[in-house]
N, C-alpha and C positions, 0 to 999 in steps of 0.2 A: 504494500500500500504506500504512495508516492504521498510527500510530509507539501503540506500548502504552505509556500517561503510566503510572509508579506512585504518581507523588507531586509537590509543588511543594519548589523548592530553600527551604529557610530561610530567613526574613528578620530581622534584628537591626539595633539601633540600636549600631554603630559606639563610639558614646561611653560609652557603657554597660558597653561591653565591655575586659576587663583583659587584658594581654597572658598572661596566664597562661590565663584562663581559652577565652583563644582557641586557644591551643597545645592543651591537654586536649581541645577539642571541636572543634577542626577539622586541625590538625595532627594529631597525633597519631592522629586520627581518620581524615584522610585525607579530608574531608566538604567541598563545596561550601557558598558563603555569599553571601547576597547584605549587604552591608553600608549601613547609610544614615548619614548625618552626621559623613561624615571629609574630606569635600572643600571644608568651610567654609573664606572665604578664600583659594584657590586663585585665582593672578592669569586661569590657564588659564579658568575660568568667568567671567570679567568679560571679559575682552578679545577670546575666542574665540567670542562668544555674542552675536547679536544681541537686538533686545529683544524681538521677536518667538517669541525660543525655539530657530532655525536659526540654523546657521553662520554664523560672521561671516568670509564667504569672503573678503570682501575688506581687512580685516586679514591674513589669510595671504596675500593676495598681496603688499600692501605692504611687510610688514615681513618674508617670509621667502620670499618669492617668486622668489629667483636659483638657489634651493637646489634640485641632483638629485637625485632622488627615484626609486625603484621601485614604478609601479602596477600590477596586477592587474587584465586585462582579464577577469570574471566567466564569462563567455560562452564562453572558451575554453580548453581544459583540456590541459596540453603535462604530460604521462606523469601526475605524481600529485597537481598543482598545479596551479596557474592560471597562463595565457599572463604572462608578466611586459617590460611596457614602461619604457625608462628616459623619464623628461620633466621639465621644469621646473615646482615647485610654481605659478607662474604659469600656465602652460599647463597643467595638469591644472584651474583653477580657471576656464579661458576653457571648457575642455571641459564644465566643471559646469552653467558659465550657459548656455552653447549648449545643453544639452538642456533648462533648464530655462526659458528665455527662450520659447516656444513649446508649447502644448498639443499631447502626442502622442498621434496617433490610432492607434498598435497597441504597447503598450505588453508587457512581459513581466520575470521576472525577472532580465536580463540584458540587457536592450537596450530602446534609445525610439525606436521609427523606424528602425531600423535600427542606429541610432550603439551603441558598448559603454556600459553599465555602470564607470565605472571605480571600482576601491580602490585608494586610497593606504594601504601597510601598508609597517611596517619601517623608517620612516623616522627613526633615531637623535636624535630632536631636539636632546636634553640633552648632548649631544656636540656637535654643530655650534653650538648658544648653550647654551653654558654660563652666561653672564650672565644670562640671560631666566629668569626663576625661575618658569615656568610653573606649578607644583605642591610641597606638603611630602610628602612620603612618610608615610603614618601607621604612628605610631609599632608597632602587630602586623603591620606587614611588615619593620621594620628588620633583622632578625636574617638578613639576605644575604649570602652567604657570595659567591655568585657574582659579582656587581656589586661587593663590595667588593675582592674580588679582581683581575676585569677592571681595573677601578677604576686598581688598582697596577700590573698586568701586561699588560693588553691594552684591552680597551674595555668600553665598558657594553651593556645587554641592556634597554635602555631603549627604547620606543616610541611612533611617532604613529600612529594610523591616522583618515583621512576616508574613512567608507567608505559605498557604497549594497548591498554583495551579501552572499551569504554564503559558507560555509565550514565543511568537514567535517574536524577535523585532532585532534592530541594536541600538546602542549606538547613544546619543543626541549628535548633532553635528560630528558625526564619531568621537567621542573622545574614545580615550580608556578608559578601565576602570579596577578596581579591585574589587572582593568581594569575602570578607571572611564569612567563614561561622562561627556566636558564636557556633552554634549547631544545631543536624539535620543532613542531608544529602542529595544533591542532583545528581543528573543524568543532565550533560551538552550535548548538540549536536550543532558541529560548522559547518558552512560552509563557504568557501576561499573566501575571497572577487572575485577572478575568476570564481565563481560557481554562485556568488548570483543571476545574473539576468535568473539561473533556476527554481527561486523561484518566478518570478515572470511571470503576465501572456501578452499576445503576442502582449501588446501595452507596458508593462513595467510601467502601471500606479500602479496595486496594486500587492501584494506579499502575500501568502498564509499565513492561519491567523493558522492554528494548523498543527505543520508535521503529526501527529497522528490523524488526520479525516480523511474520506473518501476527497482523494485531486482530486478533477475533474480533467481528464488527458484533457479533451477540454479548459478548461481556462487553465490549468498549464501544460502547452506539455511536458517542459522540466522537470519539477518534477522529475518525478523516473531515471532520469539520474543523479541527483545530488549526490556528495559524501560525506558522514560526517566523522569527527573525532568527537568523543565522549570520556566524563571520567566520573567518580564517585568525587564525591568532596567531604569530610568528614570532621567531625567535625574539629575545627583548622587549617584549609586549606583557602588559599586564590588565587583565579583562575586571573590571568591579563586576560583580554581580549581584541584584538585588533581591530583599527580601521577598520571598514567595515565587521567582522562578525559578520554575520545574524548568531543567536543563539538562542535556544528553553532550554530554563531547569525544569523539572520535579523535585517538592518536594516529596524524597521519604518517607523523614519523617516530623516533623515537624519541622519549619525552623527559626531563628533567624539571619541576615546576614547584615554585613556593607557593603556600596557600594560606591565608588566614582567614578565619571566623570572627566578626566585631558586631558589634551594634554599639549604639550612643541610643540620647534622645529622638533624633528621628525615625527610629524605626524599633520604638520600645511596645510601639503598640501589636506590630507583628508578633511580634515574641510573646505578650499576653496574651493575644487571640490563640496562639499555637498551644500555648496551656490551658486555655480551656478546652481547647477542643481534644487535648490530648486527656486529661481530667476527668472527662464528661464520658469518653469512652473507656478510661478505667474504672470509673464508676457504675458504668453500664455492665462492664465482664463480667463482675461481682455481686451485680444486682441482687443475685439469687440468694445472698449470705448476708441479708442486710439486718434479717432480722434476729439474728442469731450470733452479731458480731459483737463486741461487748465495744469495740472503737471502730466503726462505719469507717469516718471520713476519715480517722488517722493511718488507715489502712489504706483508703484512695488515696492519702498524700504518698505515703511511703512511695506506694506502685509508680505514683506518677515521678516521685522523684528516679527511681529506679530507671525507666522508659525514658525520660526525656530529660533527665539531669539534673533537674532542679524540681521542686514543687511552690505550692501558692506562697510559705512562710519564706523559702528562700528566696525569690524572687523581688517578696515584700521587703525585706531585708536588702537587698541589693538597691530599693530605688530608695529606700530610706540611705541609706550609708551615701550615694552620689545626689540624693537631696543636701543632706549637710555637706559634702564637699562643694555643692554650688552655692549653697549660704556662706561656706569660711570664704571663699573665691569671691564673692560679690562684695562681703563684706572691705574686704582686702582693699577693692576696686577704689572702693566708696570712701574707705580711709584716707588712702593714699591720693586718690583721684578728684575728693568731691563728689558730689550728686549729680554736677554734669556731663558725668560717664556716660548718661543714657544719650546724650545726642553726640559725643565722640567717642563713644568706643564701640567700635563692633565687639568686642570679646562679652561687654556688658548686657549686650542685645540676646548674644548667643546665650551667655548666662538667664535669662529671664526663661529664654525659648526652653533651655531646658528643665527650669522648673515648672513651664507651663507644662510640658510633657507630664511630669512626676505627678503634676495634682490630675491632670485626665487619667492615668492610668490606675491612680490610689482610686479615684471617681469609681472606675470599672471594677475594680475589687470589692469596693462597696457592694456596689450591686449584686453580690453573688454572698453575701451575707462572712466575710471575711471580717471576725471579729476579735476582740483580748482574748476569746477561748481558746486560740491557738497558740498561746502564752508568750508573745510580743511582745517585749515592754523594752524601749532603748531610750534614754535622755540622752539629751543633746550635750550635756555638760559631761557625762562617763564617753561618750563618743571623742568627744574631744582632748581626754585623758588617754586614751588608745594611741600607743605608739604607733603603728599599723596606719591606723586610717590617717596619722597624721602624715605619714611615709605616704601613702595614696594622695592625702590634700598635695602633698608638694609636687609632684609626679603631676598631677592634674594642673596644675597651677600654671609648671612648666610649659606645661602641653598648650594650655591657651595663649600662652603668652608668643609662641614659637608661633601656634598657627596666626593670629591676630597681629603679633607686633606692635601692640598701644601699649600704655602703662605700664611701666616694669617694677613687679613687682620687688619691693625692697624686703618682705619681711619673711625672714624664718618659718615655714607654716609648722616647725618641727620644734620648736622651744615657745614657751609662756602664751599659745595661742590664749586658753582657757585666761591668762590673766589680763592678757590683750581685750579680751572682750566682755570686762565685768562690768564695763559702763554700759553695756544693753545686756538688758533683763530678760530679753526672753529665752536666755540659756540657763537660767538658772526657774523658772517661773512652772505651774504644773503643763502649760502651754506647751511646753518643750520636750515633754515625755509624749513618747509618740506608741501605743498599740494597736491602734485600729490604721485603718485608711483615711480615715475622716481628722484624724489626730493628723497625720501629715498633713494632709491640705490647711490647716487652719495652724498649724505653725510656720508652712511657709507664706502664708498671706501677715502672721502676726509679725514672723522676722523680717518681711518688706518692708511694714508699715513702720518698725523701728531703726531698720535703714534708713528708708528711703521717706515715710512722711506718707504710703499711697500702697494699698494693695496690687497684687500680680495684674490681677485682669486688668483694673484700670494704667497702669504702670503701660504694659502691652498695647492698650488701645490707645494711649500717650503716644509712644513711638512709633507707632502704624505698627 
């Protein structure tokens, strides 16, 4: 069944482009990009790259070759994924040369001779060498809430893949994502988050596992209605890709590629809607044991954390902890800058936007009856005692200052915050203890108002 192209993905020149003007037309937009000229100087291109243009397999086996790894046998599909092998990056690389040491005479997309296809995917590099400064991050993806975070409290979301097969999936957590390619080439295919549930079949439980097999038109009705845009990605290109495209990409040649997972505030709401809906269908598996369970929903949390990495408390938690880091951050602004940040700084704008995000999303949790029963309780004043978060406040601080470039900030977010800020009250006030959803929203309107003189909303409709 032949895929209906509507259109090719966009192509821009990377350097060209302003961190603002990328947020306006593709964030905010929600719009795929293929980007060119941000992987200059990347050690990953020199060392990983023979001169020829292919891998430089046996650099990876030298220098990181002891290291276990998770491959993807291409050929074999175990429920909604690929058969997954653990092996040593050296033995996945002897397995390379052995197929390719020898011309095969039945060749396919999945196998040479019989032998697998293997993908190397998910393998944490930047965690296991930290030293090895394979790549810079360009500067319109710094603004990572998630990585920053992990960062502090868990791990990173950082990836290698050498890969020969392909892959039909949506990003973890509907996070965006980026991947550059060291080397290699591949063939992308998107489809609009408004198309996706054509992809899937007429109970909307599962979603078509290859665009390019025979796609049963009786499970997947709507399939050949669907519309793709598609690009070519080439070496030293690195593609954004947005929250909620379902995407297939074919390696046309061989492939070396860095990948990250992020979201910020723009695309915080993806990530909620993905947990309920993941939520609502483990609460559904379970239905039948509801009344016999002695903890119903602490059971759906668990599962859901389980399934999808996080659940409602941790996620609640996650937008409390970058709610107060865009309070120390504003605050800072306001110190150091005055109140009339709001009409010169962009960083101060950004700042608003993201706590505009924080109170819509606490809003949605509301709704679904997220209360103190889930035993929440964080003041602002013990937050701000956390070494941790105050190592995140700075990191964060950094981060806007790099993107933005206004107001530099002069102060330590890592010494005497908490006595920095005893001349506003609502760090120390019951305002400031946050358990519910509703408890956030009404401390970041109370800590505006002690700023700044003007709650979010109207602050917002102030600035346009």
């Amino acid at each position: 069944m032949g895929l209906k192209i509507g259109g090719q993905v966009e192509k821009v020149n990377g350097k060209e482009l302003s961190y603002n003007e990328f947020v306006e037309r593709y964030l905010v937009k929600n719009q795929p990009v293929v980007l060119t000229g941000l992987m200059d100087g990347w050690r990953a291109c020199k060392d990983w790259v023979s001169e020829d243009g292919h891998p430089n397999l046996r650099f990876f086996s030298t220098h990181f070759g002891n290291s276990r790894v998770q491959v993807a046998d291409c050929g074999v599909r175990e429920f909604t994924d690929q058969k997954r092998i653990e092996m040593s990056v050296s033995e996945f690389i002897d397995h390379w040369f052995d197929i390719y040491s020898k011309e095969c005479n039945s060749t396919s997309a999945h196998k040479c001779d019989g032998k697998p296809l293997l993908y190397l995917k998910d393998w944490h590099f930047v965690k296991e060498y930290p030293q090895y400064l394979a790549y810079t991050t360009p500067l319109i993806f710094y603004d990572d809430w998630l990585n920053l975070y992990l960062d502090k409290f868990e791990h990173r979301c950082d990836e290698l893949f050498l890969v020969h097969g392909l892959l039909f999936t949506a990003d973890v957590f509907r996070s965006y994502s980026w991947s550059a390619n060291v080397c290699g080439k591949k063939q992308w295919y998107f489809l609009s988050p408004t198309q996706c549930h054509l992809v899937f079949d007429r109970n909307m439980k599962y979603s078509v596992y290859n665009i390019f097999e025979d796609v049963s038109e009786a499970k997947f009705p709507g399939f050949k209605e669907a519309i793709w845009l598609q690009c070519t990605q080439e070496q030293n290109e690195i593609i954004f890709v947005p929250s909620g495209w379902y995407h297939q990409v074919c390696n046309l040649e061989d492939t070396i590629s860095i990948n990250h997972n992020w979201f910020n505030a723009y695309n915080l709401s993806w990530v909620w809607d993905l947990l309920l809906r993941d939520y609502n269908e483990a609460k559904e598996y379970i239905e039948d044991i509801k009344d016999i369970c002695d903890d119903f929903e602490g059971l759906c949390q668990r599962n859901l954390a389980a399934n999808t990495g996080m659940n409602f408390c941790d996620f609640f938690i996650f937008i409390m902890r970058f709610s107060f880091a865009n309070l120390v951050q504003l605050y800072l602004l306001v110190r150091d800058c005055g109140t009339s940040i709001w009409s010169s700084s962009q960083r101060a704008r950004h700042i608003a936007s993201n706590l505009e995000s924080a109170q819509k999303i606490a809003l949605k949790m509301k709704t679904i009856g997220l209360t103190g029963n889930h035993g929440i309780s964080i003041g602002f004043r013990k937050t701000l005692e956390d070494s941790t978060f105050l190592e995140l406040c700075t990191v964060f601080g950094r981060t806007y200052q790099i993107v933005h470039e206004q107001c530099v900030l002069s102060f330590d977010v890592k010494e005497g915050l908490v006595d920095d800020l005893t001349d506003l009250d609502f760090i120390e006030t019951p305002d400031s203890h946050v358990c519910t959803p509703e408890d956030l929203v009404s401390l970041i309107d109370y800590a505006l108002t002690k700023l700044c003189g003007i709650t979010l909303g109207e602050k917002l409709a102030e600035i346009g």
